[in-house]
C-alpha positions in Angstrom: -27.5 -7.5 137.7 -28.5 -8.2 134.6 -25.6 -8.9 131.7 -26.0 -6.9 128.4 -25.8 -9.1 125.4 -23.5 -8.8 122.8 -25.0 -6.8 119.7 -24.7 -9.1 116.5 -22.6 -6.7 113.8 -24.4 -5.4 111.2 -24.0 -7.4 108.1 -22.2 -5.6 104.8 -24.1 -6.1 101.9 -22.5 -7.7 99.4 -20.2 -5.3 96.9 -21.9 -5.0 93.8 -20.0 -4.9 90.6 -19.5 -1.8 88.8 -22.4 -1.0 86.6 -20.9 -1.1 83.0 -20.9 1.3 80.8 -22.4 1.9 77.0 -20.0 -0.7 75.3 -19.9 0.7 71.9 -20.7 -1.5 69.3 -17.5 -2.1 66.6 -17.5 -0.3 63.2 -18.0 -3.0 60.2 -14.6 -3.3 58.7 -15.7 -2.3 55.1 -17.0 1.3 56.8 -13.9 2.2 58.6 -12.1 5.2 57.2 -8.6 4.2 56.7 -10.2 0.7 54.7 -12.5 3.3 52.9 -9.5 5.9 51.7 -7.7 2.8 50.6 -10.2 1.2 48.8 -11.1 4.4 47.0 -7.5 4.4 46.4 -7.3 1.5 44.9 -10.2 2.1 42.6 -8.9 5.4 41.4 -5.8 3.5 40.5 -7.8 0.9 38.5 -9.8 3.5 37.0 -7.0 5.5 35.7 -4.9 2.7 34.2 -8.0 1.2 32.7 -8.5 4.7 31.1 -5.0 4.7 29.8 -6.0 1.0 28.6 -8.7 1.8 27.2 -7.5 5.3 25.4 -4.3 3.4 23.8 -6.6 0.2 22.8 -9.2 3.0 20.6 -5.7 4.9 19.8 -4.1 1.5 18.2 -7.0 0.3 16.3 -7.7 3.7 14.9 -4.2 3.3 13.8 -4.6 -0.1 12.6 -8.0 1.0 10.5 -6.1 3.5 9.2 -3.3 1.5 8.4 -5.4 -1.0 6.7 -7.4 2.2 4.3 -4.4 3.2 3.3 -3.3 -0.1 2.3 -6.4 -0.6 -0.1 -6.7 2.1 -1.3 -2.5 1.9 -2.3 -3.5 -1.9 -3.9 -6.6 -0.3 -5.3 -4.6 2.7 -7.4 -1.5 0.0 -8.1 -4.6 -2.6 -9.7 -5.6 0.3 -11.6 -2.1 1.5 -13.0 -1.3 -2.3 -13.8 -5.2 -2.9 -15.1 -4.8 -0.1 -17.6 -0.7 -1.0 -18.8 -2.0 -4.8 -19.5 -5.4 -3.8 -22.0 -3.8 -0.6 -23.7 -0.1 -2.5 -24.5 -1.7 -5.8 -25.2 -4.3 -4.5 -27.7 -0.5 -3.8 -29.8 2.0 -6.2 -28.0 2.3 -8.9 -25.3 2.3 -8.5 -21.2 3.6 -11.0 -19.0 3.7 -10.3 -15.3 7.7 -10.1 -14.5 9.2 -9.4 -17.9 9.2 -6.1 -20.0 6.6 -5.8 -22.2 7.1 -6.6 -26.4 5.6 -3.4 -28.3 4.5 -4.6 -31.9 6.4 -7.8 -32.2 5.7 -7.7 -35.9 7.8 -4.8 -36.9 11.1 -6.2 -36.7 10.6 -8.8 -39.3 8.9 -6.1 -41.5 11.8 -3.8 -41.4 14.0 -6.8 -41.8 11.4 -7.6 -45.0 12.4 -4.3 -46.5 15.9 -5.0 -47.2 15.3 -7.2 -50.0 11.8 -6.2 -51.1 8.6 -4.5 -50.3 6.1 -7.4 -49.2 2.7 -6.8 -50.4 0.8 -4.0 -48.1 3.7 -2.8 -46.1 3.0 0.6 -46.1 -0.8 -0.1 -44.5 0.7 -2.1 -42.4 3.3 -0.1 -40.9 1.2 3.0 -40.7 -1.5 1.0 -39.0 1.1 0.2 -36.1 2.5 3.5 -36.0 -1.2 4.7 -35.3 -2.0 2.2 -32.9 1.4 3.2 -31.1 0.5 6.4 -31.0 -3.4 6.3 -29.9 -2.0 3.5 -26.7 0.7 6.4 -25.8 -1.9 9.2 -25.7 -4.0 6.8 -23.6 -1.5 6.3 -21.1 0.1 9.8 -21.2 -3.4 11.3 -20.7 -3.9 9.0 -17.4 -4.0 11.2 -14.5 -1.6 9.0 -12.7 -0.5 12.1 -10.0 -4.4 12.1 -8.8 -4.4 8.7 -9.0 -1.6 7.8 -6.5 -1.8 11.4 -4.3 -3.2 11.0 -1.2 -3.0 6.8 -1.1 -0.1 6.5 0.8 2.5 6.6 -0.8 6.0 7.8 0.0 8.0 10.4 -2.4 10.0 7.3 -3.4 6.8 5.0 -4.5 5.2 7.7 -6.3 8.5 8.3 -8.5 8.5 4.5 -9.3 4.9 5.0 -10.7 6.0 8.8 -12.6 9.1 7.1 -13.9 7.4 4.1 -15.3 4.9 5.8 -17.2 7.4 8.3 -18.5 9.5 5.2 -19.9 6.4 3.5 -21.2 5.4 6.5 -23.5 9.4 6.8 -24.2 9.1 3.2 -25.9 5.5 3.7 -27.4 6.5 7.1 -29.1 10.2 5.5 -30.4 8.5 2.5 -31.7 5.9 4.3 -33.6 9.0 6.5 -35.3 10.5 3.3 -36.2 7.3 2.1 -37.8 6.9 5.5 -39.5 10.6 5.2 -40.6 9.5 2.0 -42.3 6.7 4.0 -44.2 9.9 5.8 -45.6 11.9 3.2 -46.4 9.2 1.3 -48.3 8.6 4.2 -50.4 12.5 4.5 -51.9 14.0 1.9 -53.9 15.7 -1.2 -52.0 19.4 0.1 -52.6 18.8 3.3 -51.1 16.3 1.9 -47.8 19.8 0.7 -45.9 20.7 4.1 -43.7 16.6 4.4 -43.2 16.1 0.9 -42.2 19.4 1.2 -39.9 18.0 4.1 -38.2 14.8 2.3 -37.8 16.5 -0.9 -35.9 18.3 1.6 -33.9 15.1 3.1 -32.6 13.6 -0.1 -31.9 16.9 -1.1 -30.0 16.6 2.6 -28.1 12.3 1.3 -27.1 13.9 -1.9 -25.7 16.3 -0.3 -23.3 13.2 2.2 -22.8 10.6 -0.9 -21.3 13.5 -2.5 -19.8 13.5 0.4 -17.5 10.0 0.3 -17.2 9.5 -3.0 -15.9 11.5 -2.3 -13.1 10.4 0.5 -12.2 6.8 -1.2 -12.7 7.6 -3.6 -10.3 9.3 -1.2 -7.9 5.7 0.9 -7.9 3.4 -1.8 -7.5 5.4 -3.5 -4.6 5.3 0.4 -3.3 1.2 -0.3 -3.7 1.2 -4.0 -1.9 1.3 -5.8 -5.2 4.2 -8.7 -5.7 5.1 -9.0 -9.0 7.4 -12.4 -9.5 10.0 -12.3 -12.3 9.4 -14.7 -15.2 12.4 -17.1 -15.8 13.7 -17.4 -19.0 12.2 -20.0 -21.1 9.0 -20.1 -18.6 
């Protein structure tokens, strides 16, 4: 009797690994959302401060130009105020920066002359200066000093320092020239009768240097208003 074989077992093929899926490849970092909302983010932020940079940079130096017009053209109106004070007073007097100015420095000797004589052409002499002192008073009264200074700059305070010297300047012209004309007088009557004439006359001129003491500081006062130092003389300088 014939003895069946064994049957070999089947072999198993071998387990196969799992097939693998899509892998999906890994946004750049620079495309991700979250990195994208941040970075636009951020460069709101930087374009909206340098904005605000930027606007208060144009705002400050239009300031600062402005600043700076107004300056020169303050200096510029001051130049011409003092400009004008120096040539009309010193055609008939002296100006030297920091003191008050000396309106006809002749006429106190002449009056002082007239006390005990009548010098040889006084009275041309005297009506001379009281013309001169007139025609430099009109010049500087007829100045359009208001226009001048409106719309420069200045203050309510500086502009006042500019009105008030001019109005003290004219004050001192217009008494000096009655002094000179009071002269005129004097010369004209006989030396024992020129005394209460002559006194008046000294008092006038003592009334015109009170006058252009006031004016030289407020003078000084309206061109330091306008940028422009004016240093006090020392005596004996």
């Amino acid at each position: 009797m014939a003895i069946k074989g064994k049957k070999r077992p089947k072999a198993r093929p071998p387990v196969r690994a799992p097939r693998r899926g899509p892998v999906p490849v890994p946004v750049p970092f620079a495309k991700r959302r979250g990195v994208q909302a941040l970075a636009a983010f951020i460069a709101g932020l930087l374009v909206f401060w340098g904005g605000i940079w930027l606007t208060n940079g144009l705002r400050e130096q239009d300031r600062t130009s402005r600043t700076e017009a107004q300056d020169l053209l303050r200096r510029r109106a001051g130049s011409s105020w003092q400009t004008l004070v120096e040539t009309e007073v010193g055609t008939i007097g002296q100006v030297q920066e920091g003191t008050p100015p000396v309106i006809l420095p002749q006429l106190p000797g002449i009056l002082t002359g007239l006390k005990d004589g009548t010098p040889k052409d006084v009275v041309a002499t005297l009506q001379d200066a009281a013309a001169s002192a007139k025609e430099v008073s009109g010049t500087i009264d007829s100045y359009d000093l208001s226009r001048s200074i409106r719309d420069k700059g200045f203050d309510a305070a500086g502009a006042l320092q500019f009105l008030t010297a001019r109005d003290e300047l004219v004050r001192a012209l217009d008494i000096t020239r009655e002094a000179a004309l009071l002269g005129v007088a004097a010369a004209r009557l006989d030396v024992a009768d020129r005394g209460a004439v002559l006194a008046r006359a000294e008092s006038l001129l003592g009334q015109a240097s009170v006058a252009l003491a006031r004016f030289q500081i407020h003078h000084s006062q309206a061109l330091s208003a306008a940028g422009i130092n004016v240093q006090p003389t020392l005596p004996g300088a």
